[in-house]
C-alpha positions in Angstrom: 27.6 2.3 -0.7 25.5 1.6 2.1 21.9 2.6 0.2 23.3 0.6 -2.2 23.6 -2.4 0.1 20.5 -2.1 1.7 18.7 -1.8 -1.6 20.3 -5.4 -3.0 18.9 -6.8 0.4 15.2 -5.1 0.0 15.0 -6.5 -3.7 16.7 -10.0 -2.3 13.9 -10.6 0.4 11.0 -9.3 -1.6 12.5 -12.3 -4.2 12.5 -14.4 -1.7 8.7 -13.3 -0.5 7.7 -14.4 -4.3 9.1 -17.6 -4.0 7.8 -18.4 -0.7 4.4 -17.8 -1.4 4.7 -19.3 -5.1 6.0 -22.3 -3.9 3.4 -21.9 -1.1 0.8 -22.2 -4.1 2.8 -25.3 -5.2 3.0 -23.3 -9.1 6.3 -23.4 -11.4 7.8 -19.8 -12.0 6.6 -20.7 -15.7 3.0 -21.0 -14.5 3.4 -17.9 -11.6 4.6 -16.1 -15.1 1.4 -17.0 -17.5 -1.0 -16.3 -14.9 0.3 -12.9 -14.2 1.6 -12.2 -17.7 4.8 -11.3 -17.0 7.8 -12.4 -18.6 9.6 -15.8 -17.1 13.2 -15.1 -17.1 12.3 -11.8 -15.3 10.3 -13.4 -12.8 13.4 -15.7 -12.3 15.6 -12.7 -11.9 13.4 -11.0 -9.6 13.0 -14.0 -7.3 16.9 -14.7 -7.0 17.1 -10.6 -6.6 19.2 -9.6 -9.7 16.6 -7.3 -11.1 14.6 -5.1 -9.6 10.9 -5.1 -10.0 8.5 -2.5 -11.2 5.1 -1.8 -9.1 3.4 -3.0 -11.5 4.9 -6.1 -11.7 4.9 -6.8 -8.3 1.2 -5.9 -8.1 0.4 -8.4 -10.8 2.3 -11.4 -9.0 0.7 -10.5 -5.6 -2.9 -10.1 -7.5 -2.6 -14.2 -8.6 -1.0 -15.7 -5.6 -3.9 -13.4 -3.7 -1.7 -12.2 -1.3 -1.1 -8.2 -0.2 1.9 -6.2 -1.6 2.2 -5.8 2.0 3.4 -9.6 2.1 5.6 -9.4 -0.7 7.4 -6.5 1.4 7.4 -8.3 4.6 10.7 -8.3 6.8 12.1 -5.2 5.1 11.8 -3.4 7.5 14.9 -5.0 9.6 17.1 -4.3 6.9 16.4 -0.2 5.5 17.2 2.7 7.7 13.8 4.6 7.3 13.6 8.2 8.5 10.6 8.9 9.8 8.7 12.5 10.6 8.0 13.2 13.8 6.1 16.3 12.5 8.3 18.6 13.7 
């Protein structure tokens, strides 16, 4: 349950992250949709974090409001355990 959890919360802030820097842009999600020719009700479900998005999608979004994927990831880090090498 718990990867399960902190999934839901990834995909909720990287909705969030859209929405910010859409809003940001001062753009509808109809016109956030047409410019990266994706489809509206998805970007609405991806934004509110009921759908998860493809890489592809997420690079076309980040392409138009000419920000990094990077940003669109931002603050994910406080909420997935990540286990990391320590090349042992």
């Amino acid at each position: 349950m718990r990867n399960h959890d902190q999934k839901a919360k990834a995909i909720k802030i990287i909705g969030d992250n859209i929405r910010y820097y859409r809003d940001q842009k001062g753009w509808t999600q109809e016109k956030l949709a047409d410019h990266a020719k994706i489809d509206e009700k998805n970007l609405g479900k991806i934004e509110r974090g009921v759908q998860e998005p493809y890489f592809l999608t997420l690079y076309k979004i980040a392409s138009v409001l000419d920000v990094s994927l990077d940003s669109l990831s931002a603050n994910l880090e406080h909420f997935i355990d990540i286990e990391r090498s320590n090349g042992e």
